[in-house]
C-alpha positions as CSV (number, residue, x, y, z in Angstrom):
1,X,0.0,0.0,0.0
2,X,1.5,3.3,-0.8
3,X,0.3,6.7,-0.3
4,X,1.2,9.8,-3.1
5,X,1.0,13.5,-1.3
6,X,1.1,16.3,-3.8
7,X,-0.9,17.5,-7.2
8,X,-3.0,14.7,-8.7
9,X,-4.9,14.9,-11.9
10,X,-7.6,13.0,-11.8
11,X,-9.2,13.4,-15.4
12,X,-12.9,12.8,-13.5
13,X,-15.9,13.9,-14.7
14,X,-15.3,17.3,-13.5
15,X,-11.7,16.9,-14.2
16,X,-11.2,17.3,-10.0
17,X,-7.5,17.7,-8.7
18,X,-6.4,16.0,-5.6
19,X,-3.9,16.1,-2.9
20,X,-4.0,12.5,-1.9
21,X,-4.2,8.9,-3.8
22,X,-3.6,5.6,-2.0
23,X,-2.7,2.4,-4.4
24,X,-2.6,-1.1,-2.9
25,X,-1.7,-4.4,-5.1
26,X,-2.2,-1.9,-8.2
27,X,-5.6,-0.6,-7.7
28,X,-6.8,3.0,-6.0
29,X,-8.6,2.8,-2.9
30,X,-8.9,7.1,-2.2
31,X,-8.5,9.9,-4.1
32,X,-8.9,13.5,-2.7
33,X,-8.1,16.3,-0.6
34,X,-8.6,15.2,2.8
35,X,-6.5,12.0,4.2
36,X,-8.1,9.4,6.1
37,X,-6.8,8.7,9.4
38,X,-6.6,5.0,8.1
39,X,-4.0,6.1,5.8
40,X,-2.2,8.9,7.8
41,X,0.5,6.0,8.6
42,X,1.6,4.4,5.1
43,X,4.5,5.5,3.1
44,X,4.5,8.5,1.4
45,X,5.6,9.3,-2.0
46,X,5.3,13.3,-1.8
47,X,5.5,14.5,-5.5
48,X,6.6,18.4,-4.6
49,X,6.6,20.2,-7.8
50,X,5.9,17.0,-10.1
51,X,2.6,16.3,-11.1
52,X,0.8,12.7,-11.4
53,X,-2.1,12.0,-14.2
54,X,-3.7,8.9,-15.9
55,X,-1.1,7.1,-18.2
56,X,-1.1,8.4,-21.6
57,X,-3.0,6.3,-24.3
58,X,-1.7,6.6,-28.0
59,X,-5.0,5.4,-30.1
60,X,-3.2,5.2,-33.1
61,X,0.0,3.6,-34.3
62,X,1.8,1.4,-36.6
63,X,3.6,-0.8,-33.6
64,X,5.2,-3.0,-35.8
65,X,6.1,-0.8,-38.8
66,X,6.8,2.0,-36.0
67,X,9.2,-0.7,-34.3
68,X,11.3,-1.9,-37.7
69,X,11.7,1.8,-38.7
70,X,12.7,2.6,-34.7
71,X,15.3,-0.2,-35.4
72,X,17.0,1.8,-38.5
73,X,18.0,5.9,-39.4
74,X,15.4,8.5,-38.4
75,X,16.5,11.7,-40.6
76,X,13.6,13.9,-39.4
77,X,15.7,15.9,-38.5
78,X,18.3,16.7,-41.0
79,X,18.1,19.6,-42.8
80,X,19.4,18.8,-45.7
81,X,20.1,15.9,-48.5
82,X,23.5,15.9,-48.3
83,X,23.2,15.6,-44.1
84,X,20.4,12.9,-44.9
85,X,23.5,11.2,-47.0
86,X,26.0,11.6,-44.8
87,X,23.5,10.0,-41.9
88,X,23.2,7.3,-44.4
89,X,26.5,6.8,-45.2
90,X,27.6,6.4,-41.5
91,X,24.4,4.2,-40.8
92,X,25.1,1.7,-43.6
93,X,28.7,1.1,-41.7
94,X,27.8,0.3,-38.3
95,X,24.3,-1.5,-38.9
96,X,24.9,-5.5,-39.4
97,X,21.0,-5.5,-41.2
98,X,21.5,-6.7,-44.8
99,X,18.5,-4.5,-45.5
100,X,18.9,-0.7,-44.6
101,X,15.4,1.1,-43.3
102,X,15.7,5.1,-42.6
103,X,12.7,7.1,-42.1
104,X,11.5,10.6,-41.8
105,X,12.8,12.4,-45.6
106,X,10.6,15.6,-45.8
107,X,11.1,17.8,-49.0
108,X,9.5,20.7,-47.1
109,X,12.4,20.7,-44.3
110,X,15.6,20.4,-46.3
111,X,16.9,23.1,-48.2
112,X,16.7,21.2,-51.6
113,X,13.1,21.8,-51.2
114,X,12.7,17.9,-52.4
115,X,13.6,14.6,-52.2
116,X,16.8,12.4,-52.5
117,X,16.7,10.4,-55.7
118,X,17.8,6.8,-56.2
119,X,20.9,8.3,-57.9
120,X,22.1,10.2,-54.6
121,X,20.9,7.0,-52.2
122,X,23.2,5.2,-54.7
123,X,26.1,7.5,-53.7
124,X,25.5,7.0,-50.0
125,X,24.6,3.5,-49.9
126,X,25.6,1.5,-52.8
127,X,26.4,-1.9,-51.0
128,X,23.0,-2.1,-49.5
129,X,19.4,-2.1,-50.7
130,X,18.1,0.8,-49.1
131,X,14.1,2.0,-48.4
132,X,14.3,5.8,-47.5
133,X,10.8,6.4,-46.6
134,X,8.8,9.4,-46.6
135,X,7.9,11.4,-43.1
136,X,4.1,10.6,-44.0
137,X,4.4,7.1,-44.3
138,X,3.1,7.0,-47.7
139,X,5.6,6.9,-50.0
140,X,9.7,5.9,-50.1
141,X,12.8,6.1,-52.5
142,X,14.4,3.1,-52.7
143,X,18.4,2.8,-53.7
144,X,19.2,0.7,-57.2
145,X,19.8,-2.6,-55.3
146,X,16.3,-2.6,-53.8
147,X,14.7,-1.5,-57.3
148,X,15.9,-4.6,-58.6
149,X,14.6,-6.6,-56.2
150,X,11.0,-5.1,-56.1
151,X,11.0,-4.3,-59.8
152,X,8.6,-7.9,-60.7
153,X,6.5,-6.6,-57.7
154,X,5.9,-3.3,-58.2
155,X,6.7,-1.8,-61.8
156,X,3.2,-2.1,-63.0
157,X,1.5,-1.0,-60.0
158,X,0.3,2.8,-59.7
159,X,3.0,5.1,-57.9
160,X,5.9,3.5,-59.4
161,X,8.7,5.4,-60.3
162,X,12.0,3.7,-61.3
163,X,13.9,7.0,-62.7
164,X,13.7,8.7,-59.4
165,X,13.7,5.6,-57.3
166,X,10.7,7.0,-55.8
167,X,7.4,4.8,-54.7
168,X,4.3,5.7,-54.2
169,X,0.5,4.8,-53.8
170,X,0.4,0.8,-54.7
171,X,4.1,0.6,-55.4
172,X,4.7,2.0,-52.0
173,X,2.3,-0.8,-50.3
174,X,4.0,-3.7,-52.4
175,X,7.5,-2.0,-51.3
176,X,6.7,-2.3,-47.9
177,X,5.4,-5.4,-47.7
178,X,8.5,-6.8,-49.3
179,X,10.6,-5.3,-46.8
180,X,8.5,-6.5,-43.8
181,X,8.5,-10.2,-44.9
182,X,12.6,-10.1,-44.9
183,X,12.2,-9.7,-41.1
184,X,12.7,-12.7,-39.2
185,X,10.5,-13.3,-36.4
186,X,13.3,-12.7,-33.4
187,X,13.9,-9.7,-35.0
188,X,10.5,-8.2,-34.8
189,X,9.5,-9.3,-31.6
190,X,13.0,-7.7,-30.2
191,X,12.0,-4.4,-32.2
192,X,8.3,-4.2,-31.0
193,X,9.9,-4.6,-27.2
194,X,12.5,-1.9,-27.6
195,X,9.4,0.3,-29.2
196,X,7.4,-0.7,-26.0
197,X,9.9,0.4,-23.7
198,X,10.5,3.7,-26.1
199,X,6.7,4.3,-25.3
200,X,7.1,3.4,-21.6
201,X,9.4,6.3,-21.7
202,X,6.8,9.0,-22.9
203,X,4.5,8.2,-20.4
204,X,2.3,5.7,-22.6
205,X,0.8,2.7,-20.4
206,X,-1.4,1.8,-23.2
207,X,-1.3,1.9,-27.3
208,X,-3.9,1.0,-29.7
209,X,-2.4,-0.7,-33.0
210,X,-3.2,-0.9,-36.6
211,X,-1.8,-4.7,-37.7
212,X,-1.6,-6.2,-41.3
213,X,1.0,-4.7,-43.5
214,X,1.9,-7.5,-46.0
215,X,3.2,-10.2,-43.6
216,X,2.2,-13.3,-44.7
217,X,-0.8,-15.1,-43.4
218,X,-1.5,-11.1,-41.7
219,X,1.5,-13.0,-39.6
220,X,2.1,-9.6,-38.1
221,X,-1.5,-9.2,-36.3
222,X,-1.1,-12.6,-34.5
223,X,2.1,-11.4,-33.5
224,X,1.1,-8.5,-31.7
225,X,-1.8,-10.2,-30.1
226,X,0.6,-12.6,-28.6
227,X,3.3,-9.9,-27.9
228,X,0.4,-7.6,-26.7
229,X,-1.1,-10.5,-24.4
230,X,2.7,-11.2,-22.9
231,X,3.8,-7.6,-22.6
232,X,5.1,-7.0,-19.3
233,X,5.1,-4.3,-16.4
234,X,1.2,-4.0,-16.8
235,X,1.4,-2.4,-20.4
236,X,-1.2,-2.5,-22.4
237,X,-1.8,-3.4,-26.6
238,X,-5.5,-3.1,-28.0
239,X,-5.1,-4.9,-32.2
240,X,-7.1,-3.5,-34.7
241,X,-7.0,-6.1,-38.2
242,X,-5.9,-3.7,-40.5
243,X,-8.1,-5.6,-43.4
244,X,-10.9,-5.3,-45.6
245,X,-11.8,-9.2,-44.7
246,X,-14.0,-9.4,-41.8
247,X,-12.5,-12.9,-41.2
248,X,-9.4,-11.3,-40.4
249,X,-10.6,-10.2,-36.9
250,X,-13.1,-12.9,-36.5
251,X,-10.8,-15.7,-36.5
252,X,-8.0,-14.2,-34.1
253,X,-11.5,-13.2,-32.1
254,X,-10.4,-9.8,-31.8
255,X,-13.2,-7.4,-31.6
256,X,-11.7,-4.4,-33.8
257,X,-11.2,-4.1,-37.4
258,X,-9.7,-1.3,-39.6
259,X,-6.6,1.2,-39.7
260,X,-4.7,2.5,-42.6
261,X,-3.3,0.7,-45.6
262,X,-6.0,-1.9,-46.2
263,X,-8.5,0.3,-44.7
264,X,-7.2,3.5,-45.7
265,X,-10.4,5.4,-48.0
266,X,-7.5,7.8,-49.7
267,X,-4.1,9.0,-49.6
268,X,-2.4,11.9,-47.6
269,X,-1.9,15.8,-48.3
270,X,2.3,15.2,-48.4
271,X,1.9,12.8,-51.6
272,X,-1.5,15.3,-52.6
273,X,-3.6,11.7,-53.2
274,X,-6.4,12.9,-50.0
275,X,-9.0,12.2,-52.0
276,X,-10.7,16.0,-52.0
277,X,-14.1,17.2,-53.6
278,X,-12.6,19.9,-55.5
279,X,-8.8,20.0,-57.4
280,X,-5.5,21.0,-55.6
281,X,-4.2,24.0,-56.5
282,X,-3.2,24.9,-60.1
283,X,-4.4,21.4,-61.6
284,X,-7.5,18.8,-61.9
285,X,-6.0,16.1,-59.7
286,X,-8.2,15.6,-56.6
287,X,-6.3,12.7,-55.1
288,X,-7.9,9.1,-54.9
289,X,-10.5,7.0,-53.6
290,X,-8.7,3.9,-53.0
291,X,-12.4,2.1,-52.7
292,X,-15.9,2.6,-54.2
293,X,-18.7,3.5,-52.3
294,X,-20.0,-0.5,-52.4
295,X,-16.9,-1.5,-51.4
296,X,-16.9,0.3,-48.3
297,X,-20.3,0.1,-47.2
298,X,-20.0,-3.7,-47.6
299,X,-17.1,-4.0,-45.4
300,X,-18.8,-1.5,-42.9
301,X,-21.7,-3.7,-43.2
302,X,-20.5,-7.0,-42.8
303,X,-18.0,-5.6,-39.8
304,X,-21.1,-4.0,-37.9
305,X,-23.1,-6.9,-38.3
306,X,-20.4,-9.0,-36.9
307,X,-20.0,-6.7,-33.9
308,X,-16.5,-5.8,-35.1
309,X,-15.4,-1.9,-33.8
310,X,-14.6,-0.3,-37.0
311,X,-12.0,2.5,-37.9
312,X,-11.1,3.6,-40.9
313,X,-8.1,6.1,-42.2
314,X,-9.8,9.6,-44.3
315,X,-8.0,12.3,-44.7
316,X,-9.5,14.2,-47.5
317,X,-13.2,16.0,-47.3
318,X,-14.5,12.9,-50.2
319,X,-12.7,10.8,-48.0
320,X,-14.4,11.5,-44.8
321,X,-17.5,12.1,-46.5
322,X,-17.1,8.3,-48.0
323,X,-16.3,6.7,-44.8
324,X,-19.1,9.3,-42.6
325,X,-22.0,7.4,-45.4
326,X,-20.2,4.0,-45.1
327,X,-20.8,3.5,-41.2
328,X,-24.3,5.4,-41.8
329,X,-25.0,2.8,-43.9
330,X,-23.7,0.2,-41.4
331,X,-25.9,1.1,-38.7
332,X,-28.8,2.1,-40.7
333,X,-28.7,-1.6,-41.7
334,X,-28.1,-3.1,-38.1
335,X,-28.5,-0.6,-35.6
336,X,-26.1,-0.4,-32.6
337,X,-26.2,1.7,-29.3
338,X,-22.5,1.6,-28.4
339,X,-20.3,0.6,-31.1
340,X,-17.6,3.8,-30.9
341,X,-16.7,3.6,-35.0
342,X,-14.2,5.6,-35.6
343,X,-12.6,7.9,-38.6
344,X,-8.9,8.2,-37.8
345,X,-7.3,11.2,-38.8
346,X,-10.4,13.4,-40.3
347,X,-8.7,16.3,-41.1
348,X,-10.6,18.0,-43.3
349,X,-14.1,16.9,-42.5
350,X,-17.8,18.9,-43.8
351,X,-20.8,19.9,-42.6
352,X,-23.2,17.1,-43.9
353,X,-20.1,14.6,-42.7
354,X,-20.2,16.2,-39.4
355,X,-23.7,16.0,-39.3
356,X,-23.8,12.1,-39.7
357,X,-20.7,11.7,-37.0
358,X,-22.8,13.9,-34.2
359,X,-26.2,11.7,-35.2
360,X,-24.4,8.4,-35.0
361,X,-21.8,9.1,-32.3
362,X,-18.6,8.6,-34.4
363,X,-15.4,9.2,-32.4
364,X,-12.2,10.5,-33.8
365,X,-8.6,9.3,-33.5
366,X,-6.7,12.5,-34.0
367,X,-3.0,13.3,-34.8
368,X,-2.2,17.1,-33.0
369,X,1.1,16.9,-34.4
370,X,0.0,17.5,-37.8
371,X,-0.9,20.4,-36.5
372,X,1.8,22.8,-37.7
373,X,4.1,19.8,-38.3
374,X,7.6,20.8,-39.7
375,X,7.6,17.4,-42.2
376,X,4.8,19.1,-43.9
377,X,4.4,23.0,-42.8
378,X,1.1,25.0,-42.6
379,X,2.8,27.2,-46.1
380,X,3.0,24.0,-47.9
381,X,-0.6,23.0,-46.6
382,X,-2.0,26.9,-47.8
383,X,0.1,26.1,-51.6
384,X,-1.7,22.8,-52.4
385,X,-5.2,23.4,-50.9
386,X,-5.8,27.5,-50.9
387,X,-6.5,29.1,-47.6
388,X,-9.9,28.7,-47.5
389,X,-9.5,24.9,-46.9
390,X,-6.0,24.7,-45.0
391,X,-7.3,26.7,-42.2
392,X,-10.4,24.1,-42.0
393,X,-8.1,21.5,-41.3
394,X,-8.1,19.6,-37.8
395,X,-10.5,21.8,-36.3
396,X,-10.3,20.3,-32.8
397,X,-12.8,23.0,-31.1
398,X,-15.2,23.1,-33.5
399,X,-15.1,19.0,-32.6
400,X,-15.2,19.1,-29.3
401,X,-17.9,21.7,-29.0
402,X,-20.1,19.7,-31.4
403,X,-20.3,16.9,-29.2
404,X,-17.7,14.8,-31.3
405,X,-15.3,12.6,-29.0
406,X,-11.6,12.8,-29.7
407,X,-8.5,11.2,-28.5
408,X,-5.0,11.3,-29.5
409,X,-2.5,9.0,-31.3
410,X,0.8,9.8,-33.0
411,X,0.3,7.6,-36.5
412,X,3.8,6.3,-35.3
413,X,6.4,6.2,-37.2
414,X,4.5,9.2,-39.2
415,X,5.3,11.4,-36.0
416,X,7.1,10.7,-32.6
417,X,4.6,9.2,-29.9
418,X,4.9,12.0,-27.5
419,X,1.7,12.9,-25.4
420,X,3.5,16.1,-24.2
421,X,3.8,17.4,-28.1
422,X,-0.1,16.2,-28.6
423,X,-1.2,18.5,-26.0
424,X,1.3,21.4,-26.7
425,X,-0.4,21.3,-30.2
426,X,-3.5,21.2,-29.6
427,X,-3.7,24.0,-27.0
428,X,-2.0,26.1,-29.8
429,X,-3.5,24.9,-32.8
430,X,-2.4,27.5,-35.8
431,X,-6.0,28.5,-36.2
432,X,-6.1,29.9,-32.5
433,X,-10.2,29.7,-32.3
434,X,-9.5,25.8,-33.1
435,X,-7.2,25.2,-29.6
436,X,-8.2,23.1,-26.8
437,X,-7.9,23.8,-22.7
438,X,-4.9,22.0,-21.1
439,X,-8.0,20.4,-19.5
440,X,-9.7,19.1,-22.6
441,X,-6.2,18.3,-24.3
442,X,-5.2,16.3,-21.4
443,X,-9.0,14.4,-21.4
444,X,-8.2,13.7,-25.4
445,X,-4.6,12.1,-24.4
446,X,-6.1,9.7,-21.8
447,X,-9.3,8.9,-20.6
448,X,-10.6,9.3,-24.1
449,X,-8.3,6.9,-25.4
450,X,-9.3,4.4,-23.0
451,X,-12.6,5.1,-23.9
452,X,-12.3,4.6,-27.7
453,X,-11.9,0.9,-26.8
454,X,-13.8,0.8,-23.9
455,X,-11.2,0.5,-21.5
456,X,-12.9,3.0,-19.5
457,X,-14.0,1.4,-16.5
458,X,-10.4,0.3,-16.0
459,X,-8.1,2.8,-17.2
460,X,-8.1,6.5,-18.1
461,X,-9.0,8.4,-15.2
462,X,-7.5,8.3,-11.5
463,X,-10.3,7.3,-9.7
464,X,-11.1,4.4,-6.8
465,X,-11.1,0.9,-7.7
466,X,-9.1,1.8,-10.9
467,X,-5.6,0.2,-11.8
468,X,-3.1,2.6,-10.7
469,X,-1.6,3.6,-14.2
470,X,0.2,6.8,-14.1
471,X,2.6,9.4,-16.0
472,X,4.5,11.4,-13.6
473,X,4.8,15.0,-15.3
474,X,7.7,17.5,-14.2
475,X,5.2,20.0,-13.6
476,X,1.5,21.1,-13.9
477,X,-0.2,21.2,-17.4
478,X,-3.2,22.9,-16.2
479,X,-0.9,26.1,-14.9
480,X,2.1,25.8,-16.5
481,X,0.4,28.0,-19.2
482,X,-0.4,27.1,-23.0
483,X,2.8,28.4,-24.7
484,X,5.1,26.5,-22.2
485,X,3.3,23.2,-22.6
486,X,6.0,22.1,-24.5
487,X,8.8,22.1,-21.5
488,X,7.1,19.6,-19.8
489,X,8.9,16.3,-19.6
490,X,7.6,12.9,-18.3
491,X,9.7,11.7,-15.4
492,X,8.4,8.3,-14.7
493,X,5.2,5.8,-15.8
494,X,3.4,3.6,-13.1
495,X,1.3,0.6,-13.9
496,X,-0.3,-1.3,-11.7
497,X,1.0,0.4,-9.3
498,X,4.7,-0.3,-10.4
499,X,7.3,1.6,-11.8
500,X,7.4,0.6,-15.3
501,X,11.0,-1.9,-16.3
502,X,11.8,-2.8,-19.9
503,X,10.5,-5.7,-21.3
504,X,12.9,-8.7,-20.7
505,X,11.5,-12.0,-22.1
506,X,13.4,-13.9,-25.2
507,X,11.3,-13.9,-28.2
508,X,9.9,-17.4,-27.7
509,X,9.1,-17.5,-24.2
510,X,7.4,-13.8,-25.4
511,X,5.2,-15.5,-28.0
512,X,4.6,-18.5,-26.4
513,X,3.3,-16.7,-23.1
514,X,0.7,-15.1,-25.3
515,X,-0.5,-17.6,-27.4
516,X,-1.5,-19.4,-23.5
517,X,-2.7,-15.9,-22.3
518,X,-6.5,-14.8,-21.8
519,X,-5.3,-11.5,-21.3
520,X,-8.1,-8.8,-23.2
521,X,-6.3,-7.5,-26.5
């Protein structure tokens, strides 16, 4: 039993701060301002300046494609090509891989003002293949050794690009899934461990992930159910089948289906394939609709009726509008009080979309670090979609005031899982009207999240008879003051009560241990 004296965020209902909590065996027994006398004698944990709130939840991430591109080069923040090569260069002599992953090449944060070619990944890495992929996740240049080896797969798929080396749309997909199936099983698990204990480390006790990237046999969603189920020091995975195949889910008997790839509706503004109602600027494309309306509405159907959760990736207004009438149609056909569908990202959303998400309680997995993201700045935003609709985008009060519920993920590896930068952004969202309280920011980053997946009752907020899962902050986000949000660090992570130690199994005994476990994924 242990006793914690200081400033405690509860996230309640009336988002209440306390003085006292009391744990026991990982669960609250008392939270408030006045201390028992039962309790006046335990240890005391007295916090001082730090600050205690529910563990952070990220409700959207790529764990496994997040944790191979962990395991290689992040160049987010090179400034340059030539820096990008020279990272490269140095990378390609100390790693033992015989495939090279970086991520994070932006052309809108180098100087160039573009991407490397094949040509210049050839100069930095010609031993090696070599995937260089894009900050969004969507797209990738690939060095001349690698072309050669997707060439059969990819060169008559859409986005495919052998001059440049760059990949795109379909290409991108077929590219990616090439690359996952070289990894051998110890390998991944090893790399979704380290990216567990990397998430530990930002104050995340619990992580919602889209699975099914091209592994064969979706080998990659059985994985992180097991890995998920086994995970130790109380963290916790929820698995959404990133498929269009109902079956998918059913068969692993998880109760979630969707994400991005398989289940993504369009594209994404950094490759301009969002799927919008009217052109980009200065030309006729108006990105794509990776599905038809049937398409979608079938899936949505068949999912619903199955009593699958459903979430589905829309960036674009046609987009959001696609997937907005897909679930309409879903519930329309087989009606369901609580089924918390989702539209991940909905960035650019409209008022007959909105309309359908406030009637049939659609909740929204959002990214704040898009918000005024240096991979792909709010001028670059402004060039390819006018003002008029770059300064509709992620409007998180105009959410939150309709009545729409949102909670926060980081699309990892798109952006860095960091609940501090979530909240930093959306309580200074670069459409000031659209910003968020520290209170409402900090709801959205945990107690929301666990609601998404109705982890609720369990998780989320610090309230009695609740596992004790808590990020320790250096200080107070409620009165620290919007513009210094950012200078908050996370100091420590408790689940269950316990400080939070990195994951130690072997990759058998890890897999094994959660085929055998009943644990809730």
């Amino acid at each position: 039993m242990k006793l914690y004296e200081g400033t405690i965020l509860t996230v309640d209902s009336r988002d209440s701060v306390a003085r006292y909590l009391v744990e026991d065996e990982g669960r609250i027994l008392y939270v408030g301002d006045e201390l028992p006398e039962s309790y006046a004698s335990l240890p005391v944990v007295h916090l001082g300046s730090r600050v205690i709130c529910p563990a952070f939840v990220d409700t959207h991430e790529h764990l496994a494609s997040f944790a191979t591109f962990h395991a290689g080069l992040n160049v987010m923040n090179a400034r340059s090509n030539e820096e990008i090569k020279q990272l490269v260069a140095d990378f390609a002599r100390i790693s033992a891989s015989k495939t090279l992953i970086a991520f994070g090449a932006s052309p809108h944060s180098v100087s160039e003002g573009r991407l490397l070619t094949r040509a210049e990944l050839d100069e930095a890495c010609p031993d090696k293949p070599i995937m260089m992929v894009k900050y969004d996740g969507h797209a990738c240049v690939v060095n001349t050794l690698l072309l050669k080896q997707i060439a059969a797969k990819a060169s008559k798929l859409r986005g495919f690009h052998a001059d440049t080396g760059e990949m795109n749309r379909e290409a991108f997909f077929a590219v990616s899934e090439y690359i996952t199936n070289s990894l051998s099983i110890p390998q991944l698990v090893g790399n979704i461990q380290r990216a567990i204990d990397y998430l530990a480390s930002k104050g995340i006790g619990m992580v919602h992930t889209v699975s099914g990237v091209g592994f064969a046999g979706d080998l990659d969603v059985s994985l992180e159910k097991w890995l998920g189920r086994s995970a130790q020091s109380g963290f916790q995975v929820r698995v959404f089948a990133q498929s269009m195949d109902v079956n998918v889910a059913l068969k692993r008997k998880l109760p979630r289906i969707g994400g991005c790839f398989a289940c993504a509706l369009d594209g994404c503004f950094g490759s301009e394939d969002a799927a919008l109602h009217a052109s980009y600027q200065g030309g006729a494309n108006q990105g794509v609709l990776y599905y038809d309306d049937e398409t979608v509405i079938d899936f949505c159907k068949k999912a619903n009726r199955a009593g699958l959760q459903i979430e589905m990736h829309a960036i674009g207004d046609a987009a959001f509008d696609q997937a907005c009438r897909a679930i309409k149609a879903a519930l329309d056909d087989f009606w369901r009080d609580d089924h918390r569908h989702g539209i991940i990202h909905a960035c650019l959303p409209t008022k007959a979309g909105l309309e359908i998400c406030k009637r049939y309680k659609i909740q929204f997995p959002m990214q704040t670090s898009f918000i005024d993201w240096p991979q792909e700045p709010d001028s670059y935003l402004c060039r390819i979609l006018g003002e008029e609709r770059a300064v509709r985008l992620n409007p998180l009060r105009r959410y939150w005031d309709e009545g729409i519920r949102l909670s926060a993920g980081s699309d990892a590896p798109c952006t860095d899982p960091d609940p501090i930068l979530w909240m930093q952004r959306a309580c200074n969202h670069s459409v000031p009207s659209q910003s968020l309280s520290p209170q409402e920011a900090l709801r959205m980053c945990t107690y929301n999240g666990a609601w998404t997946t109705f982890d609720e009752d369990e998780i989320g907020s610090l309230e009695v008879g609740k596992r004790a899962n808590m990020a320790l902050l250096s200080g107070n986000p409620y009165e620290v003051g919007t513009a210094r949000l950012g200078e908050l660090k996370v100091e420590g992570l408790i689940l269950d009560g316990k400080l939070y130690r990195s994951q130690t199994q072997g990759p058998l005994a890890a897999v094994l241990r959660g085929i055998a476990s009943k644990e809730r994924i």
